[in-house]
Structures are given as structure tokens and as C-alpha cells.
N, C-alpha and C positions, 0 to 999 in steps of 0.2 A: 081147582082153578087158582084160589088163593097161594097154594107152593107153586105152580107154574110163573104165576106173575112176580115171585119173588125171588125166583130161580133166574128169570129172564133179565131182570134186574143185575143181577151180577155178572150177564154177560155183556162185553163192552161192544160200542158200536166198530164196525169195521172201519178200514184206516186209520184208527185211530192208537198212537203208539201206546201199552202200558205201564213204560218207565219216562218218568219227565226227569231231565238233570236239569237242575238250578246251581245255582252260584258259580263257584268256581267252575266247575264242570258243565255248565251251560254252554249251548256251543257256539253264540255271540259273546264268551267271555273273554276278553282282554286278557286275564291270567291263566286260559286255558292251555296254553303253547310249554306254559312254566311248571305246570303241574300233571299234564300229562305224559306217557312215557312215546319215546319217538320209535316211528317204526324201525325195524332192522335195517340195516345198511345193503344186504345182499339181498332183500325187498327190492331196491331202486332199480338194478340191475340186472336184467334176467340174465341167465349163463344156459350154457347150449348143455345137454345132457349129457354123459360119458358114451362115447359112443357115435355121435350123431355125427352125420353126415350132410352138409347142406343140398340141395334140390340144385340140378343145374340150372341155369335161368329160360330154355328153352327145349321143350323134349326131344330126344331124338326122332322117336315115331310119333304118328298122329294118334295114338291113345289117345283118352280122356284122361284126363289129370285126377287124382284124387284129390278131395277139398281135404287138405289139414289144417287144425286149429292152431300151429305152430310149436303146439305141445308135443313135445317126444314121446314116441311112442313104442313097445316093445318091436323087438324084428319080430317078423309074422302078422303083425295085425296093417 
């Protein structure tokens, strides 16, 4: 019981993150903006897949629509 209770010990309580960033890297720092790297440019942007085809805005037949996540998708699926 004594190794269980010092096993349990090093595990951390849930929610709770195991990396803290302080100083500069804090993420209410001031000089956070200055020293971290900015994300990609073509990040901002989504661009349509090679290939794709948009959806017309209303079906021709009464089908059901398929739900897509806007994600391109291969032909056949």
C-alpha cells in the first residue's frame, strides 16, 4: 500500500495542464507577440482542393443531402 500511495502521488489531478509557461512565454505576456513564431500565411486562407467542384446551392432532386464538413474529399467517398 505504501508504493501505491507514492505511485498515486505522481499522478496529476485531471484538468490540470502539465506544462506551465511563465515569463516571456506566458500567455498574458506583453512580449509574447515578439518572441513567438506567427502562424503560416496560407493557415488564414483555406483554398479549395485540386479538383473540387462546388455543390450547387439547391439539388436538383429531392435526395437527401449528404452532411459534408467542407473538407475535400476523394471522388468515391
Amino acid at each position: 500500500m505504501e508504493f501505491m500511495a507514492r505511485l498515486a502521488a505522481l499522478i496529476p489531478p485531471p484538468k490540470i495542464p502539465l506544462v506551465r509557461y511563465h515569463g516571456v512565454v506566458a500567455p498574458r505576456s506583453s512580449w509574447r507577440s515578439l518572441v513567438t513564431p506567427k502562424p503560416p500565411a496560407r493557415a488564414a486562407t483555406p483554398e479549395s482542393c485540386p479538383g473540387h467542384v462546388p455543390r450547387p446551392a439547391a439539388p436538383a432532386s429531392p435526395a437527401p443531402a449528404l452532411a459534408t464538413s467542407g473538407a475535400c474529399r476523394p471522388p468515391g467517398l
